[in-house]
C-alpha positions as CSV (number, residue, x, y, z in Angstrom):
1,X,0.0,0.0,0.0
2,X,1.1,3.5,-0.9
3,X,-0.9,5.7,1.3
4,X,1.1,8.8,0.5
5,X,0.7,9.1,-3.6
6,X,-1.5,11.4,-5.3
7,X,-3.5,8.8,-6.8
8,X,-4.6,5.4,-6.6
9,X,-2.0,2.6,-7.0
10,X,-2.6,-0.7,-8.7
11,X,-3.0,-3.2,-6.6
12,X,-2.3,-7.4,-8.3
13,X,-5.5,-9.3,-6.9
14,X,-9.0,-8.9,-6.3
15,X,-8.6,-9.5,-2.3
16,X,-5.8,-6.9,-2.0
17,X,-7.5,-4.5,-4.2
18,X,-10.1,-4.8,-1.7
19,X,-8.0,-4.9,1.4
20,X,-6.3,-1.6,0.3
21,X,-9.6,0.4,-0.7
22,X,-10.6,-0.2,3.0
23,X,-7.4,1.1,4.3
24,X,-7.6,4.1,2.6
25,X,-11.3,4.5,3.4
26,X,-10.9,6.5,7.1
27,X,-7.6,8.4,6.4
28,X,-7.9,9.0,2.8
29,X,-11.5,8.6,1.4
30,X,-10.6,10.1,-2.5
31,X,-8.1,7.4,-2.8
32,X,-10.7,4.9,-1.3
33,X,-12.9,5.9,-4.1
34,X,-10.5,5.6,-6.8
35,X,-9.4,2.6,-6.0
36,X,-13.3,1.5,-5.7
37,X,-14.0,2.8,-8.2
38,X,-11.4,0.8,-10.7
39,X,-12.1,-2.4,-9.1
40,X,-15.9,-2.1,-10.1
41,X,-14.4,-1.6,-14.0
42,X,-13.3,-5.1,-13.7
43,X,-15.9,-6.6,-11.5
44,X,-19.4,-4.5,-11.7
45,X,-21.4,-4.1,-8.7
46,X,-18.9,-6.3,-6.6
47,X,-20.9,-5.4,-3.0
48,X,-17.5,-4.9,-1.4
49,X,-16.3,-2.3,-3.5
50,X,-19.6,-1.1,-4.0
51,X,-20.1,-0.8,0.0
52,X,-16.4,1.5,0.1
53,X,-17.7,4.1,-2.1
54,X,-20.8,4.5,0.1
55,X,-18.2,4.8,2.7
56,X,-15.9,7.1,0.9
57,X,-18.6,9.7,-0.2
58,X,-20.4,9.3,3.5
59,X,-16.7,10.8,4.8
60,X,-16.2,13.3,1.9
61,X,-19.5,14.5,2.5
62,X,-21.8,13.8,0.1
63,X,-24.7,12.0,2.0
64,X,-26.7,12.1,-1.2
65,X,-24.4,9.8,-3.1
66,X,-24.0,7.4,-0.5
67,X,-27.7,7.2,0.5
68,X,-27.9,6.5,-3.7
69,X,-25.3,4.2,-3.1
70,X,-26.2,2.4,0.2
71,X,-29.5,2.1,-0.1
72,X,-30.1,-0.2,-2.8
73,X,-27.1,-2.3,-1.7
74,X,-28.9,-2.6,1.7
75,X,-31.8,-3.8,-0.4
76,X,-29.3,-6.5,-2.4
77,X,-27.2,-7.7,0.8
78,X,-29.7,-8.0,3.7
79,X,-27.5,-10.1,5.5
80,X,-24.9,-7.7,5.6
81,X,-24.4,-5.8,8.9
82,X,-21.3,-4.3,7.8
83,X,-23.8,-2.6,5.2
84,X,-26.6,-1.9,7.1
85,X,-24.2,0.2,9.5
86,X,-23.1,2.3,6.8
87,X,-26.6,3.1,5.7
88,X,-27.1,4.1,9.3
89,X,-24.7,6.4,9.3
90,X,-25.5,7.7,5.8
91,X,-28.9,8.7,6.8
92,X,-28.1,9.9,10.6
93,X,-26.0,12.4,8.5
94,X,-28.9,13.4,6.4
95,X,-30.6,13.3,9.6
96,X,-33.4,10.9,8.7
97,X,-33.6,9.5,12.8
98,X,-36.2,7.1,12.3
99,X,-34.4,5.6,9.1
100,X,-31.1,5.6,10.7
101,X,-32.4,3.5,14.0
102,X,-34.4,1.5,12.0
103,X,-31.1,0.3,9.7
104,X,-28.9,0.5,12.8
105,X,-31.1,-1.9,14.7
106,X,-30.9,-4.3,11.5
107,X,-26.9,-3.9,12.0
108,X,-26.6,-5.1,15.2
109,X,-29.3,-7.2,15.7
110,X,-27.1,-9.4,12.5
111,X,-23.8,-8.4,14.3
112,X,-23.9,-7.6,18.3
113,X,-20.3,-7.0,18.5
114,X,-20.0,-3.5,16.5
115,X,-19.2,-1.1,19.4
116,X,-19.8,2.1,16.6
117,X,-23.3,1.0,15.6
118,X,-24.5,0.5,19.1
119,X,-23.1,4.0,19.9
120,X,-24.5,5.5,16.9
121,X,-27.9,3.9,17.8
122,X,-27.9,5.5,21.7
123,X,-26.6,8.9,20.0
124,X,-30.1,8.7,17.9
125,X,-32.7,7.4,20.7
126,X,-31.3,9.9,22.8
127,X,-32.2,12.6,20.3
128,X,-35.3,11.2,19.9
129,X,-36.4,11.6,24.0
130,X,-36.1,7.6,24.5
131,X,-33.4,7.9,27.4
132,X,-34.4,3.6,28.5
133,X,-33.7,2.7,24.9
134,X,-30.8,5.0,24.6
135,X,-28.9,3.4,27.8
136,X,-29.9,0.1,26.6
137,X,-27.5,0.7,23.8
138,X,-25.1,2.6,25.7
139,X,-24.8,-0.4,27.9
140,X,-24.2,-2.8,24.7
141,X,-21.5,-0.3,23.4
142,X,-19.8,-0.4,26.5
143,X,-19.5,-4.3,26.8
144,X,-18.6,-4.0,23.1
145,X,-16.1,-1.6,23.2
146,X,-13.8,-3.9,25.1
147,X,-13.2,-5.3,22.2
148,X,-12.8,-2.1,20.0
149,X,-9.2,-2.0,18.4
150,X,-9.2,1.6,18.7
151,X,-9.1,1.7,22.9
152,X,-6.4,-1.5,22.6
153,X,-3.6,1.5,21.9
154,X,-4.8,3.9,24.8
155,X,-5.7,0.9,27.4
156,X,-2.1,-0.3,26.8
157,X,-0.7,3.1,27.3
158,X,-2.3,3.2,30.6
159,X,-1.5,-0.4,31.8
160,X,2.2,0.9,30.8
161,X,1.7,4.1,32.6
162,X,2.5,6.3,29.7
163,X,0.0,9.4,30.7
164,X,1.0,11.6,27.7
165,X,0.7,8.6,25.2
166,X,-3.0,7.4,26.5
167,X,-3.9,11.3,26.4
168,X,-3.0,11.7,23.0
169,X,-4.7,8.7,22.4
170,X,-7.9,9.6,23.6
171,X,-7.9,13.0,22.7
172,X,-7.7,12.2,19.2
173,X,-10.1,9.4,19.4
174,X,-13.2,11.5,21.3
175,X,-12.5,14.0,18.5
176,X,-13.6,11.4,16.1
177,X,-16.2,10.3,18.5
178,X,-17.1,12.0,21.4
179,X,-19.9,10.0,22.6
180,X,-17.7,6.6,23.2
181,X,-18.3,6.5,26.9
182,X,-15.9,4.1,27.3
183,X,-13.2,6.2,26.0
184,X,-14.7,8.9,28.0
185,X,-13.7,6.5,31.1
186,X,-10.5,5.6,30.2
187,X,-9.8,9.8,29.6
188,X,-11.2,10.5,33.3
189,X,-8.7,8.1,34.4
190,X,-5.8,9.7,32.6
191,X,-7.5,12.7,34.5
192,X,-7.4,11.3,38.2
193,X,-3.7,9.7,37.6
194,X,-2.3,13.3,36.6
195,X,-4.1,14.8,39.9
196,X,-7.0,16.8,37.8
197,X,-10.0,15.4,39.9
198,X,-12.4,18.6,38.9
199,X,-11.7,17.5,35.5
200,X,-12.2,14.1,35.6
201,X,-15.3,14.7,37.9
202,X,-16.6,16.5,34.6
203,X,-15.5,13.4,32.8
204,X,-17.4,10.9,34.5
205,X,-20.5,13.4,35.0
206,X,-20.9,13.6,30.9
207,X,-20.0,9.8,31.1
208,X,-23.1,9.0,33.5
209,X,-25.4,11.3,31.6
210,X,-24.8,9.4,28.7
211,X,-24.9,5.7,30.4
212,X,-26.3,5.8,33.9
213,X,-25.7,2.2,34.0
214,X,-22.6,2.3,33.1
215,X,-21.4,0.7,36.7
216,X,-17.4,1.1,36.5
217,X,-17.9,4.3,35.5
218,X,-19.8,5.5,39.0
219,X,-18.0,3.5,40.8
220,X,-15.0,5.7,39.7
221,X,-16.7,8.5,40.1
222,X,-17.6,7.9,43.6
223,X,-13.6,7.4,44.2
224,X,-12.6,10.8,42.7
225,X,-15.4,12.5,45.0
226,X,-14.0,11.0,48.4
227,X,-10.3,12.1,46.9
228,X,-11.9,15.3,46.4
229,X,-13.0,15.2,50.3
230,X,-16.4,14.9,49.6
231,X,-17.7,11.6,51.3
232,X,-21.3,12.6,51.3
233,X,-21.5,12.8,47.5
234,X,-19.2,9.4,47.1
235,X,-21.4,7.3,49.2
236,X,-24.8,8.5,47.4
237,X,-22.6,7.4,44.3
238,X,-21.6,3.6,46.2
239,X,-25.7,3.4,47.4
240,X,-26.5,3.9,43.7
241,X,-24.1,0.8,43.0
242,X,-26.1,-1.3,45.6
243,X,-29.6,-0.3,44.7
């Protein structure tokens, strides 16, 4: 992969044609397209290459060509969560709510395990004044971003001890997505390990607003209010845990 030229490379087989159009997809989206976009000369309406342009214009912003894009291909691979999450997306940028739950909901109810869709889905109910439903799948994106290979970096920075790494980490990552609650967590930790309790209390606060059932989360919370000398507050914090 050459993810520094001005254009497209050639890539020998199908497979890494593939592999290397979803590379470029986050980081570089015009390549991603280009390189899509030749693969679909030799193979038209292949649903992989097909499902990266969707992608591509989603992140260059033109929701109407993906939508055109994404929506008949959700149509063609019902089975495809992968799909199905993109079309979510797609249309929470148009900001068609309903539409966007309603393909979300097909995403992970094929795949459980995608941490984004599950956060995307909360993001929406909560929008839409359904804070039960909204927690619900704030609870599932926690338990899913466990296993999210974008915290495996930052978790290991803080298991190592390296503050300013995990920091930069997260930072950067809550910039992209700002509602991952988890990552949230991990940056009020990086917080209370660098002595800024006040800023970690805000942390956890917007982390609890988000997911009140979000358990480590209140439990840390209730720690950085008796560091803070405030008992009172920490033990209504621990009740909560026992209710």
């Amino acid at each position: 992969m050459n993810g520094g030229s001005g254009a497209a490379q050639p890539v020998g087989s199908l497979d890494a044609a593939l592999a290397h159009a979803l590379d470029l997809v986050d980081g570089q989206p015009s390549l991603a397209l280009e390189q899509a976009a030749e693969i679909l000369k030799t193979v038209p309406g292949h649903p992989i290459a097909t499902l990266v342009v969707g992608m591509a214009q989603r992140r260059l912003g033109d929701t109407s060509a993906a939508l055109a894009i994404l929506e008949p291909l959700s149509r063609s691979q019902p089975h495809a969560a992968a799909v199905h999450y993109e079309y979510g997306l797609a249309l929470g940028a148009a900001r068609h709510g309903e539409a966007a739950v309603k393909a979300l909901r097909r995403a992970v109810e094929l795949s459980p395990a995608l941490p984004g869709a599950w956060r995307a889905l909360a993001d929406h109910l909560t929008a839409m004044g359904d804070p039960v439903g909204a927690d619900a799948a704030f609870a599932r994106h926690i338990k899913t971003a466990t296993r999210d290979p974008r915290l495996l970096r930052p978790a290991a920075a803080l298991c190592d001890n390296d503050i300013p790494l995990a920091e930069a980490l997260l930072r950067e990552h809550l910039r992209e997505h700002p509602t991952d609650v988890a990552a949230i967590r991990m940056f009020a930790e990086v917080a209370a390990r660098l002595g800024r309790y006040q800023d970690a209390e805000n942390l956890l606060t917007r982390c609890l607003e988000l997911a009140p059932g979000f358990v480590e989360a209140r439990a840390h919370y209730a720690t950085v209010l008796n560091r803070q000398n405030r008992p009172t507050e920490a033990l209504a914090q621990v009740d909560q845990l026992l209710a």
